[in-house]
LOVOLUM-170215 format. One line per 5 residues: number of its first residue (from 1); their letters; for each residue x, y, z of N, C-alpha, C, CB. Coordinates in Angstrom, 3 decimals. Atoms other than C-alpha are relative to their C-alpha. Glycine has a CB too. Layout:
<atoms>
NUM> A> X/Y/Z/X/Y/Z/X/Y/Z/X/Y/Z ~ ...
</atoms>
This chain:
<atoms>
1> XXXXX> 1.136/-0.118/-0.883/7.971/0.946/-40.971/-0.024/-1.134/1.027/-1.286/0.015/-0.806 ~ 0.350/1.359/-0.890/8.079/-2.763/-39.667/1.054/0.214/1.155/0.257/-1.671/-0.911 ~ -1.029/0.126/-0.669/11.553/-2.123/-38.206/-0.416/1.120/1.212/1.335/0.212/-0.917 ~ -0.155/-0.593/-1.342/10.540/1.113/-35.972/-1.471/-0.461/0.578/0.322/1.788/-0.017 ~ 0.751/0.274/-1.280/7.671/-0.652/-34.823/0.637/-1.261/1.148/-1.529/-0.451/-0.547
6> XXXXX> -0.581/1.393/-0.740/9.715/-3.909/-33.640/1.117/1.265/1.139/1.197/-1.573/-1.530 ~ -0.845/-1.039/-1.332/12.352/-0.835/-31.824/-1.081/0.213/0.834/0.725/1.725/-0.453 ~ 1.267/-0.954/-1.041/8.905/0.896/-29.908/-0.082/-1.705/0.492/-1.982/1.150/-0.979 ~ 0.309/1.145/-0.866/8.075/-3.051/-28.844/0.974/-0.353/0.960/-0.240/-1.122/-0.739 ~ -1.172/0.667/-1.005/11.459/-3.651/-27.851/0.214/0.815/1.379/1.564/-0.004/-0.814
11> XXXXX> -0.170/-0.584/-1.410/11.786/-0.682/-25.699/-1.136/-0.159/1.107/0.205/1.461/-0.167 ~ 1.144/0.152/-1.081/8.408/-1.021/-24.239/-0.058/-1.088/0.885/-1.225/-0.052/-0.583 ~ -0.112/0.563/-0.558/9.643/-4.188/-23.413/0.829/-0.145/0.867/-0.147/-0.455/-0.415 ~ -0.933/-0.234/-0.752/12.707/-3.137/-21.989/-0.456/0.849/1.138/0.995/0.491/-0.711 ~ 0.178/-0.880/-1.222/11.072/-0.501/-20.075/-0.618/-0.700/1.177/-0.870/1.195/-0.333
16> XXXXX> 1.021/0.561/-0.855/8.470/-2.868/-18.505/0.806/-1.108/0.619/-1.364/-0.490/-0.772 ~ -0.628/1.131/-1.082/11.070/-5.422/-16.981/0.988/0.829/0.462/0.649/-1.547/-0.590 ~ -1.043/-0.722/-0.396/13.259/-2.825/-15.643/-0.022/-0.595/1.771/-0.280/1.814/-0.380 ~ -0.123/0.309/-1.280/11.939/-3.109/-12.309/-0.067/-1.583/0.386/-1.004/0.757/0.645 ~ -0.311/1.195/-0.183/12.396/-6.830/-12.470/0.676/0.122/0.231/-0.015/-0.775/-0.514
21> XXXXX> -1.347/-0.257/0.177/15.968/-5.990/-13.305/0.414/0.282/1.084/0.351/0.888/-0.847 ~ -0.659/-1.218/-1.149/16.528/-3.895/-10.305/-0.499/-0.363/1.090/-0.374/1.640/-0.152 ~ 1.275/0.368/-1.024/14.255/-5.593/-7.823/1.126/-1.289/0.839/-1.922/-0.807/-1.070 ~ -0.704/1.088/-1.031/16.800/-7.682/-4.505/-0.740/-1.472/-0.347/-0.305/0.481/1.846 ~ 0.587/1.103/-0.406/16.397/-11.119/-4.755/0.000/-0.662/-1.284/-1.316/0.172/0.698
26> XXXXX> 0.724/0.698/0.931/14.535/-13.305/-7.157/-1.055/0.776/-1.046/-0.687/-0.945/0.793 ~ 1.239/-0.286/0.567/11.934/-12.963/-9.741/-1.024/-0.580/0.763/-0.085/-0.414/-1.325 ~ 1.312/0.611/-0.587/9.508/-15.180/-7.720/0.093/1.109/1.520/0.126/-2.140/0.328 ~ 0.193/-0.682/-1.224/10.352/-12.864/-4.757/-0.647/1.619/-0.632/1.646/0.043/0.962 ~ 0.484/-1.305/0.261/9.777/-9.530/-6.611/-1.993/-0.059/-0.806/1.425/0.699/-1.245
31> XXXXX> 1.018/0.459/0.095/6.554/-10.951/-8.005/-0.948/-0.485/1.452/0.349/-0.913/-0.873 ~ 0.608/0.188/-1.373/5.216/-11.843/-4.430/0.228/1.123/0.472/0.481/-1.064/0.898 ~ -0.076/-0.900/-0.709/6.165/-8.888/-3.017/-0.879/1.278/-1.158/1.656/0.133/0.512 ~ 1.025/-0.459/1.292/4.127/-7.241/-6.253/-1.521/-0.504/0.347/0.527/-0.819/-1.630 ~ 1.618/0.671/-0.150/0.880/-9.296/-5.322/-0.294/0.471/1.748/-0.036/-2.258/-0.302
36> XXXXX> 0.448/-0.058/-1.300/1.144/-8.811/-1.707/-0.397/1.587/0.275/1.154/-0.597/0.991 ~ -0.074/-1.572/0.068/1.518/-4.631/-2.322/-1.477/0.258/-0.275/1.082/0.682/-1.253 ~ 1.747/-0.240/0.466/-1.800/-5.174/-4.673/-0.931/-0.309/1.604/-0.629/-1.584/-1.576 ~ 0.889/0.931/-0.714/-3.478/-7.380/-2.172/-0.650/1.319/1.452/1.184/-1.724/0.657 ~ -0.542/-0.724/-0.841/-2.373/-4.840/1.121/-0.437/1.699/-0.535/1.604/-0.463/0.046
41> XXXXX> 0.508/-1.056/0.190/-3.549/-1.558/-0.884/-1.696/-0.201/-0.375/0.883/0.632/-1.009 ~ 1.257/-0.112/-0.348/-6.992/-3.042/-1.688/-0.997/0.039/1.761/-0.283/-1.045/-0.790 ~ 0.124/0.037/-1.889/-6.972/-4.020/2.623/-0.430/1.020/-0.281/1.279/-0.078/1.308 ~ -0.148/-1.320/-1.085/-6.067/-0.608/3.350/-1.591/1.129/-0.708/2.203/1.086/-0.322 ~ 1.406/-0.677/0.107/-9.438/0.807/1.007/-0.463/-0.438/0.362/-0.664/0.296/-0.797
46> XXXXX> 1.036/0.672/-0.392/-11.746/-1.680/2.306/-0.260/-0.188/1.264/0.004/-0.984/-0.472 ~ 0.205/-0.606/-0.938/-10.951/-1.015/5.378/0.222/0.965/1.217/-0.138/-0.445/0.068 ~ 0.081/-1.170/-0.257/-10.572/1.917/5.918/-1.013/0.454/1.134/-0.203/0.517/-1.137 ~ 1.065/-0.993/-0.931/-14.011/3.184/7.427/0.417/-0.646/1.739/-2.186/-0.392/-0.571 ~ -0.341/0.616/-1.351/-13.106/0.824/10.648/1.166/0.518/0.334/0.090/-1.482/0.066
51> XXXXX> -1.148/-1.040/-0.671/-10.310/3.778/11.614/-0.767/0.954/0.936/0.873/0.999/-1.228 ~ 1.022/-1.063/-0.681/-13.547/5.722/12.858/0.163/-0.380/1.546/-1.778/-0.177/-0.575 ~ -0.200/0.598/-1.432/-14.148/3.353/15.608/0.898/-0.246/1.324/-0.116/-0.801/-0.186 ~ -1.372/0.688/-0.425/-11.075/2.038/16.524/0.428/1.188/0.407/1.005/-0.813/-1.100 ~ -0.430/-1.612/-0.695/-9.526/5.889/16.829/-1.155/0.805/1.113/0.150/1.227/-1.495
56> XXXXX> 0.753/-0.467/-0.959/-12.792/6.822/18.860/0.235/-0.642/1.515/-1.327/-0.185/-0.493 ~ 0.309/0.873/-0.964/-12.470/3.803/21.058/0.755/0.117/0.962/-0.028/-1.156/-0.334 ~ -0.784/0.140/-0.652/-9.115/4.057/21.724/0.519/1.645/0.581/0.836/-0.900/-0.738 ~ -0.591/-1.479/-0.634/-8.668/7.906/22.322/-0.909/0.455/1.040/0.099/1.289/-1.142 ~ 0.788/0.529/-1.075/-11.642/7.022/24.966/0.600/0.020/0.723/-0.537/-1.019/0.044
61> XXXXX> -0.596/0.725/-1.003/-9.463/4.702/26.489/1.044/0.552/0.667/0.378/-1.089/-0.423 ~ -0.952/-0.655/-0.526/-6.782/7.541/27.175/-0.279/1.350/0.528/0.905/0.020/-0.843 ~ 0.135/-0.856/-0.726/-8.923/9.673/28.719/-0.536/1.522/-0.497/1.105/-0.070/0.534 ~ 0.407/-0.726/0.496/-9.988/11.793/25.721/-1.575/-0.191/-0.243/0.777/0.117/-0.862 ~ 1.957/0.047/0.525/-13.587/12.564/24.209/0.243/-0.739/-1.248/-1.052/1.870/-0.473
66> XXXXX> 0.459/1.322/1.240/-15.149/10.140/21.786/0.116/0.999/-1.450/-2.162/-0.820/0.257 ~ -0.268/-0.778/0.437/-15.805/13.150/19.946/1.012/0.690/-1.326/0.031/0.121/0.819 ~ -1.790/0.150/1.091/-12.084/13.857/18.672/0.055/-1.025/-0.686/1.579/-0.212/0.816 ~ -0.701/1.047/0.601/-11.374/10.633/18.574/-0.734/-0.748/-1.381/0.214/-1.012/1.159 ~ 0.423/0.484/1.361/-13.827/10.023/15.432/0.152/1.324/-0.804/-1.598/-0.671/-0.055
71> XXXXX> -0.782/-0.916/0.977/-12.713/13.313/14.108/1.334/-0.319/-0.217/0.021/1.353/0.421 ~ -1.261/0.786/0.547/-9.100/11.747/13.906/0.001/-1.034/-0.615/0.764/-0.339/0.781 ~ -0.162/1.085/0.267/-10.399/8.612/13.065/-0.731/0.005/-1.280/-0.323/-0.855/1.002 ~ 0.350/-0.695/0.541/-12.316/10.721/10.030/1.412/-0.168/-1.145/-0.446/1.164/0.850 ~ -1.460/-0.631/0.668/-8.780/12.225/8.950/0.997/-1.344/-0.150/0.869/1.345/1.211
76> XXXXX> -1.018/0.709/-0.179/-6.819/8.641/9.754/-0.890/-1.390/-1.173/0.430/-0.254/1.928 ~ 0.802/1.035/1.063/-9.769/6.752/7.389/0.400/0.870/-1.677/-2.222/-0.025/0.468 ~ -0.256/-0.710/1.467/-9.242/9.577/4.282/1.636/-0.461/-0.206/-0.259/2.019/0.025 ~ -1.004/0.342/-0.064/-5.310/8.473/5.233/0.448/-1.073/-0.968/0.095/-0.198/1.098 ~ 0.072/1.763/0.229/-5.628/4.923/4.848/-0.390/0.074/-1.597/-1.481/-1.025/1.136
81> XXXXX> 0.015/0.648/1.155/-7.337/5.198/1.553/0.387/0.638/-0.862/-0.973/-0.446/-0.331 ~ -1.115/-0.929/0.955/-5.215/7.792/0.066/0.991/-1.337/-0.521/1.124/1.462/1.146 ~ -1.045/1.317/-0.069/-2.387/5.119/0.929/-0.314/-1.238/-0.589/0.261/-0.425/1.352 ~ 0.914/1.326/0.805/-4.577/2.128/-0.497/0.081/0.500/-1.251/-1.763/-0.318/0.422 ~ -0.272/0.055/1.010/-5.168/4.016/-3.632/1.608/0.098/-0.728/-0.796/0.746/-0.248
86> XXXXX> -1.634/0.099/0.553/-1.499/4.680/-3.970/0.548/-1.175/-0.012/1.009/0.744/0.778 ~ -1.102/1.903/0.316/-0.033/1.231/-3.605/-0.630/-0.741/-0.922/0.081/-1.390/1.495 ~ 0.427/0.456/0.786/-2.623/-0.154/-5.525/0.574/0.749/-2.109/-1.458/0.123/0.727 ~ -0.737/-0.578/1.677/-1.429/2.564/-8.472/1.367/-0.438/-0.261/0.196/1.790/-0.163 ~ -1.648/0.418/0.207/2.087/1.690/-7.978/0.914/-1.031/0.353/0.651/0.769/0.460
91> XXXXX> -0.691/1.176/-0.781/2.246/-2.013/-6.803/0.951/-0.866/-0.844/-1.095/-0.973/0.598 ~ -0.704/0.467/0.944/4.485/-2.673/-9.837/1.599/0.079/0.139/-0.470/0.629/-1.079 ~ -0.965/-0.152/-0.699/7.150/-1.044/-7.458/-0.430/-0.459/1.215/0.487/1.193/-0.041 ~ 0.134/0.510/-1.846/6.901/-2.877/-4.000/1.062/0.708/0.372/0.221/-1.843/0.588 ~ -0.746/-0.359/-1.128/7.669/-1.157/-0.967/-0.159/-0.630/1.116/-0.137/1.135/0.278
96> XXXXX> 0.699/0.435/-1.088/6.878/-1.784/2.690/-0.818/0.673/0.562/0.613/-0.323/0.797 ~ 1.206/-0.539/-0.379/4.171/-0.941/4.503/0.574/1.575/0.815/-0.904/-1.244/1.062 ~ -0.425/-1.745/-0.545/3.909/3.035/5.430/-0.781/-0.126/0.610/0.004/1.459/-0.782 ~ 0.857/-0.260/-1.276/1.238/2.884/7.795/-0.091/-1.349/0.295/-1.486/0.798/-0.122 ~ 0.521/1.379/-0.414/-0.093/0.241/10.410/-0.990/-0.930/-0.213/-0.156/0.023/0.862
101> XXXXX> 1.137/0.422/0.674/-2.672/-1.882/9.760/-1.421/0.592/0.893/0.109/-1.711/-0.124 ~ 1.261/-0.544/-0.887/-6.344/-1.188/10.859/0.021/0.127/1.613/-1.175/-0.956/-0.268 ~ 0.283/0.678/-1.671/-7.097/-1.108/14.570/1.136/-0.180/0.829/-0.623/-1.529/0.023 ~ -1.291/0.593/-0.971/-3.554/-1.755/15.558/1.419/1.837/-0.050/0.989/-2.171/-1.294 ~ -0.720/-1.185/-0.681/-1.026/0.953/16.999/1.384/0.120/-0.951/0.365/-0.340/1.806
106> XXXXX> -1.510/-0.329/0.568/2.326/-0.400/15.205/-0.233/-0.838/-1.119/1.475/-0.422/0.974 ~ 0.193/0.932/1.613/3.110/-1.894/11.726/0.631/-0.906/0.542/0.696/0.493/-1.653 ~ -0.319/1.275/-0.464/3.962/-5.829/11.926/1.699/-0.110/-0.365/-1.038/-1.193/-0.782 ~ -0.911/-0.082/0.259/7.346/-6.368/11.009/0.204/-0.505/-1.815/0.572/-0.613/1.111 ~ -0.019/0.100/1.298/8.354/-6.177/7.293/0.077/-1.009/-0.664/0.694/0.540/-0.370
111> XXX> 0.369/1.944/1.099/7.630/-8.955/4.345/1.729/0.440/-0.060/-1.493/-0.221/-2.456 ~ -0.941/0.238/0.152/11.178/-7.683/3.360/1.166/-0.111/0.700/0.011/0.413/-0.565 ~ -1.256/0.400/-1.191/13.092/-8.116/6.510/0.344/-1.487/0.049/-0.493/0.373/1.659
</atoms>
């Protein structure tokens, strides 16, 4: 009994440093790039609702109606925190950022570049 519970620990422990294992770089780098994923998917829920504005303001500024542009900015806020709750579920795998940040047009250039 003692022995297949020490196997179930071992694998659980094997399973849970895998993506250490497999992760470029360092451990202190795959661990930072792990905190920054968390950090970067709570952003992207919290702020979220400020996609309303920002997409109204700026699809204004090109000559469209305000209108749309908080019905896109509606659809580009449910986006954002789709994407927030997902990285936050899965910041145990770091990636790079899939969308831009709030308010801004392009994503910054990557933590892992």
């Amino acid at each position: 009994m003692i022995r297949r519970k020490v196997q179930a620990l071992s694998l659980i422990l094997f399973l849970t440093f895998i993506p250490v294992a497999l992760a470029d770089g360092t451990v202190g780098d795959y661990f930072y790039l792990m905190g920054h994923q968390l950090v970067r998917g709570v952003v992207n829920v919290v702020t979220s609702p400020a996609d309303i504005p920002c997409t109204a303001i700026a699809e204004s500024k090109q000559g469209g109606s305000a209108f749309t542009g908080t019905g896109k900015g509606f659809v580009f806020m449910l986006r954002r925190i789709l994407v927030g709750v997902t990285e936050l579920g899965t910041f145990i795998l770091p990636r790079d950022r899939t969308i831009p940040p709030v308010c801004q047009t392009s994503a910054p250039p990557s933590v892992n570049a």
